[in-house]
C-alpha positions in Angstrom: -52.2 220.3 2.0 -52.9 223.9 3.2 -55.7 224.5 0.7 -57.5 220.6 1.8 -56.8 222.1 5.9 -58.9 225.8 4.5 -61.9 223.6 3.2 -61.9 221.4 5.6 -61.9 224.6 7.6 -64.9 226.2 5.5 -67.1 223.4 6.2 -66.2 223.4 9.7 -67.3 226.7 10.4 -71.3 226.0 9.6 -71.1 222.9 12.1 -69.7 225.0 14.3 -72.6 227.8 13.9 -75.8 224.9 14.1 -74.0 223.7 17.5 -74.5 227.2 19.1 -78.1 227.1 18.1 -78.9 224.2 18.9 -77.0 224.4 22.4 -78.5 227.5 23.1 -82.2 226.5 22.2 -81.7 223.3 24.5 -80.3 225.2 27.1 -83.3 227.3 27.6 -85.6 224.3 26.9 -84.2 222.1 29.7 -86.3 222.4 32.7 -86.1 224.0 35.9 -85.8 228.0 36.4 -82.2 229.0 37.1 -84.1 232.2 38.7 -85.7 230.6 41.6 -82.4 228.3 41.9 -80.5 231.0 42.7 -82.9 233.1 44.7 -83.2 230.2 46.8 -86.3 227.9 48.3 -87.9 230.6 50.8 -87.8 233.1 48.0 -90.9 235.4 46.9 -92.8 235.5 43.4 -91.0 239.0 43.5 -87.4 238.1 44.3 -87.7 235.8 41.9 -88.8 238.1 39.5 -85.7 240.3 40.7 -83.3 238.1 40.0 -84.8 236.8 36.7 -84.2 240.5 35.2 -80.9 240.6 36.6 -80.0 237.5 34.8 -82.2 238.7 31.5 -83.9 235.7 31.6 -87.4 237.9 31.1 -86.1 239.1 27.8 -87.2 237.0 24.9 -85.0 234.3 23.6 -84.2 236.2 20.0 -83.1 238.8 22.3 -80.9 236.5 24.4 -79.3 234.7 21.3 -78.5 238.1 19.7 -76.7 238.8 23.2 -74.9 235.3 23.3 -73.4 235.5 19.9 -72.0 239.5 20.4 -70.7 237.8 23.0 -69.3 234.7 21.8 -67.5 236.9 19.4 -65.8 238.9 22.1 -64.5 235.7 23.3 -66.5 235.9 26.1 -68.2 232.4 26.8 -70.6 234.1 29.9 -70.3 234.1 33.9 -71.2 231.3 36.1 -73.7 231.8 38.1 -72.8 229.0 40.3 -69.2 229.9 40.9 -69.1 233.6 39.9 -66.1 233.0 37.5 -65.9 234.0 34.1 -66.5 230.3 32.3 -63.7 231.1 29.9 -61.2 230.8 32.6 -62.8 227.9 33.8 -63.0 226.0 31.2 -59.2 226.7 30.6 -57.6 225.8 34.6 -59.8 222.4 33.9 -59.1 221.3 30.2 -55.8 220.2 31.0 -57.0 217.8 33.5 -59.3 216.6 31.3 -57.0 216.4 28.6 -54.3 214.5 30.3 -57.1 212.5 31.9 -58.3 211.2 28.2 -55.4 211.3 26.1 -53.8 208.6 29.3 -56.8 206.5 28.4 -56.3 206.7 25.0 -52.7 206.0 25.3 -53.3 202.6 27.2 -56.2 202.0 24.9 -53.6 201.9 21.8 -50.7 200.0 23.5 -53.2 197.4 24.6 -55.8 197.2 21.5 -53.5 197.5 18.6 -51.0 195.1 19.4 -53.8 192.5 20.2 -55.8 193.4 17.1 -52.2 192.2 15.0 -51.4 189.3 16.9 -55.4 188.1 16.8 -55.1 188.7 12.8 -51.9 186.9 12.3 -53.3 183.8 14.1 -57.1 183.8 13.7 -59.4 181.6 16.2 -56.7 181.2 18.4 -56.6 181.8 21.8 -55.2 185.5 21.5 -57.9 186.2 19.1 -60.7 184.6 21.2 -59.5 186.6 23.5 -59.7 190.0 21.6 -63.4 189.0 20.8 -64.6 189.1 24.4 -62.1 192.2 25.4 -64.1 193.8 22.8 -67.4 192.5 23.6 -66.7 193.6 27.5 -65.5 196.8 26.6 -68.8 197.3 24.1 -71.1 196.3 27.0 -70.1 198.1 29.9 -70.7 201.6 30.4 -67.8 203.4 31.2 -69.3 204.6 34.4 -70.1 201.1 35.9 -66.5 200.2 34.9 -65.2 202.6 37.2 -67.0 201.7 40.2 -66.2 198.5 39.6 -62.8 199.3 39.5 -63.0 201.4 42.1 -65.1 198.7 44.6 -62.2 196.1 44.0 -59.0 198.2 43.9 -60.1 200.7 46.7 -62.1 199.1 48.7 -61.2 195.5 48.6 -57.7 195.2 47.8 -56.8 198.8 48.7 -54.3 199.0 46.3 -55.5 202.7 44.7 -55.3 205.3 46.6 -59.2 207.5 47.3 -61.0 208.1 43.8 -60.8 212.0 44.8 -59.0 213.9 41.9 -55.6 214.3 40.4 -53.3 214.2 43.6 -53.6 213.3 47.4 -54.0 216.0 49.9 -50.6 215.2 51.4 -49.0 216.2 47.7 -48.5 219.4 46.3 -49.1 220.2 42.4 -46.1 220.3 40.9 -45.1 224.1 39.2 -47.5 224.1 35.9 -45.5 224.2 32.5 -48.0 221.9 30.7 -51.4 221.3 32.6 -50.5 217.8 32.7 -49.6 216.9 35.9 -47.5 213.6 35.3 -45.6 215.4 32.7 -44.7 218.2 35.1 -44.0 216.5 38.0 -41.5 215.0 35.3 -40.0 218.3 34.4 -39.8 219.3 38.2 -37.6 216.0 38.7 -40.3 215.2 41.3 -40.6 210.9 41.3 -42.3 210.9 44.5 -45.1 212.9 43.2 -45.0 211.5 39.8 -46.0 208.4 41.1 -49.0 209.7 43.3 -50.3 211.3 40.4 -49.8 208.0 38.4 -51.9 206.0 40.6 -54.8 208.3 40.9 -55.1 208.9 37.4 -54.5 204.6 36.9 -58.4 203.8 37.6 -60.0 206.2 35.8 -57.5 206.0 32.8 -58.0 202.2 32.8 -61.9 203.0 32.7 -62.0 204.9 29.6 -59.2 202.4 28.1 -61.4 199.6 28.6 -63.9 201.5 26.7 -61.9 202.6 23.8 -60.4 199.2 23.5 -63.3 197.3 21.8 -63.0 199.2 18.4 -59.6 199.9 18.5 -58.8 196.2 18.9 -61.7 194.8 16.5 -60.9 197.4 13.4 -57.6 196.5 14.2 -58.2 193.0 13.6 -60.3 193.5 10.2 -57.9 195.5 8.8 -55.0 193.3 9.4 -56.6 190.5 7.9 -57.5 192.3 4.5 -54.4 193.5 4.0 -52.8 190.2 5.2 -54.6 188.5 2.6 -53.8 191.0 -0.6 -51.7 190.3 -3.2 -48.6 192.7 -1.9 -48.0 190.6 0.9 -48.7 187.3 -0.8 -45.6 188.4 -3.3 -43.7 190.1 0.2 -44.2 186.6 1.4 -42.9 184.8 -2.0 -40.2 186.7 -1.7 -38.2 185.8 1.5 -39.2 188.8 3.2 -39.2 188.3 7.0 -42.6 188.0 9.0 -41.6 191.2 11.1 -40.9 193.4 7.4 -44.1 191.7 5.9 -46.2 192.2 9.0 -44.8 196.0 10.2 -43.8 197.0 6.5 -46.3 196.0 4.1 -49.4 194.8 6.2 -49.9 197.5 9.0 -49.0 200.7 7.1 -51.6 200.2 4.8 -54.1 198.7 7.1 -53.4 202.3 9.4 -55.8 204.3 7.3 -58.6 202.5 9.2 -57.0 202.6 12.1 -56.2 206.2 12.2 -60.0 206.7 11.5 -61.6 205.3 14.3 -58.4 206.5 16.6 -60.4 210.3 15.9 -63.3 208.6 16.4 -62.4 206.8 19.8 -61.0 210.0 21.0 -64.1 212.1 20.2 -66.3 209.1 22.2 -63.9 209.4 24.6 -64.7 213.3 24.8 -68.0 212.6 26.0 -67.0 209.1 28.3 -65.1 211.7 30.1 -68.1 213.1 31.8 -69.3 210.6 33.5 -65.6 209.6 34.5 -65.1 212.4 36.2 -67.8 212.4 38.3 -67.0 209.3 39.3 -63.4 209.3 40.4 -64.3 213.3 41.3 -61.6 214.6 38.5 -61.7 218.4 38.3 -62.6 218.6 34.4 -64.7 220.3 32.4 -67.0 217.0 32.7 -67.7 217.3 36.1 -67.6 221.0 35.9 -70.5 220.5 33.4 -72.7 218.6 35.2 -72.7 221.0 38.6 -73.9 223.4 35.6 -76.5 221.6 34.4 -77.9 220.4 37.8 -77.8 223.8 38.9 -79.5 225.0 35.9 -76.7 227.3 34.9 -76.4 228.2 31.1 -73.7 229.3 30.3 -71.2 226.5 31.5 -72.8 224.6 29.8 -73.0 225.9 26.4 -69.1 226.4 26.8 -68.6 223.2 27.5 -70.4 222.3 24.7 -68.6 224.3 22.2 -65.4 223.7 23.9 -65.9 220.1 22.8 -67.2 220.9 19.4 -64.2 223.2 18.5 -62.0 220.1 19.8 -63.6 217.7 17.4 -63.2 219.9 14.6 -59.2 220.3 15.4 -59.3 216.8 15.9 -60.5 215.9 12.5 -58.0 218.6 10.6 -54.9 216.5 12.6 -56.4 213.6 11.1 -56.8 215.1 7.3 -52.9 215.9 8.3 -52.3 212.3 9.2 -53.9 210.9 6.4 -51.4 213.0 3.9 -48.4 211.5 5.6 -50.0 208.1 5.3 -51.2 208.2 2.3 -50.7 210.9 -0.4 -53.2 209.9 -2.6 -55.9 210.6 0.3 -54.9 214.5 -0.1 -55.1 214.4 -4.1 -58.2 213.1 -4.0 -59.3 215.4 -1.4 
């Protein structure tokens, strides 16, 4: 298994190369001039020159790449321009609320779409199973943003059942001490219901929003694998042989219709990885999404680029836990690998 993790490793490392080219070069291709940005509207042809050397932004882009990557290997992702931080340490105080933020939606995602997916497979063009067609077909055709204004207009501002869309806790709550970034875990640890539950129902909405989103192929891979392996020989012969429906379904079917299911899980997640963006900006989460966008509006490179990376490196560690998976599931998947 180690030596499958170290090539899966090797091959990782030239993706991971072509993404800071290709980030950099689009970067500096966007439009807009992060010089005049920052020296403001009134500013002069000359103070904009000023601050355009200041920023080496005159210096020629071989130059600036060479600069970017002695950088990146110092582990030093750049300065904000916006903020004035170091983007390394924000990127780190916001990917846990991002984190928490997707890995909630995910969770609610699986509890929903995998059950349903079994239950439409063991009774096909039933009412369960119609019903997993248009949950999937909603979740396929709505864009996770409009999802959350929707949710947002009905449980806000009509039923005002959800507290304001404006982050990870009310004002009248204090964080709880940080152990793990996550704040419902740690309000947990603290033994702190009251503001367990606040920060329940403010991440609720926008966890449902990405659910809804990772439900569709969740549920409908779900539902095609179950039926294949539902209708092999190994259950037919389970079946023959007294077995009960809960051994033949939980047993026999679903562990060997996971490897599909484990598949598109990395998938969803890395989907969800990029929902998140928008998410945030709509229920104004403080994550690296949001924290991205103020970037790019602002013309401003170098969060950016980190957030890009920062998401690259995740999908790479994402797709090693899954090579891991896949050996616990199946050994023959790591022989063969």
């Amino acid at each position: 298994m180690g030596r499958i993790l170290l090539g899966r490793l090797a091959t990782a490392i030239p993706t991971l190369c072509g993404v800071i080219v290709v980030t950099f070069l689009l970067t500096h291709a966007l439009p807009g001039d992060p010089a005049a940005y920052f020296a403001g509207p009134s500013a002069s042809q000359e103070a904009i020159d000023d601050v355009r050397h200041q920023l080496g932004l005159d210096r020629s882009w071989p130059v600036q790449f060479v600069q970017y990557v002695e950088a990146l290997a110092r582990g030093d992702l750049g300065t904000s321009l916006n903020t004035g931080q170091p983007v390394r340490t924000e990127i780190l105080t916001r990917l846990p609320a991002s984190a928490e933020l997707t890995l909630f939606g995910l969770f609610i995602a699986v509890v929903v779409a995998v059950p349903l997916g079994i239950v439409a497979a063991l009774r096909p063009n039933s009412i369960i199973d119609h019903l997993c067609r248009v949950a999937t077909t909603a979740g396929v055709s709505l864009p996770p943003f409009f999802t959350g204004l929707l949710l947002v207009y009905i449980f806000y501002y009509l039923l005002g059942w959800s507290p304001a869309p404006l982050g990870r806790l009310d004002v009248f709550y204090s964080p709880p001490p940080e152990v793990t970034g996550f704040d419902l875990i740690d309000t947990l640890l603290a033994g702190d219901l009251t503001t367990f539950r606040a920060a329940l129902a403010q991440i609720l909405l926008p966890g449902i929003t990405l659910a809804v989103f990772a439900m569709a192929p969740l549920a409908r891979i779900t539902r095609a694998s179950m039926l294949t392996a539902l209708g092999s020989d190994f259950v037919r012969t389970a079946r023959a042989n007294g077995l009960s429906v809960w051994q033949v379904v939980a047993v026999h079917a679903l562990r060997n219709a996971m490897l599909p299911i484990v598949t598109i899980l990395g998938m969803v997640f890395s989907f969800l990885l990029g929902a998140n963006v928008l998410v945030e900006k709509v229920f104004a989460w403080p994550g690296i999404g949001s924290y991205a966008i103020d970037a790019l509006v602002a013309s401003d490179y170098a969060p950016v680029q980190g957030f890009v990376l920062t998401m690259a490196f995740l999908y790479v560690v994402l797709n090693l836990f899954i090579d891991v998976i896949y050996g616990f599931l199946d050994p023959r998947v790591g022989l063969s690998a």
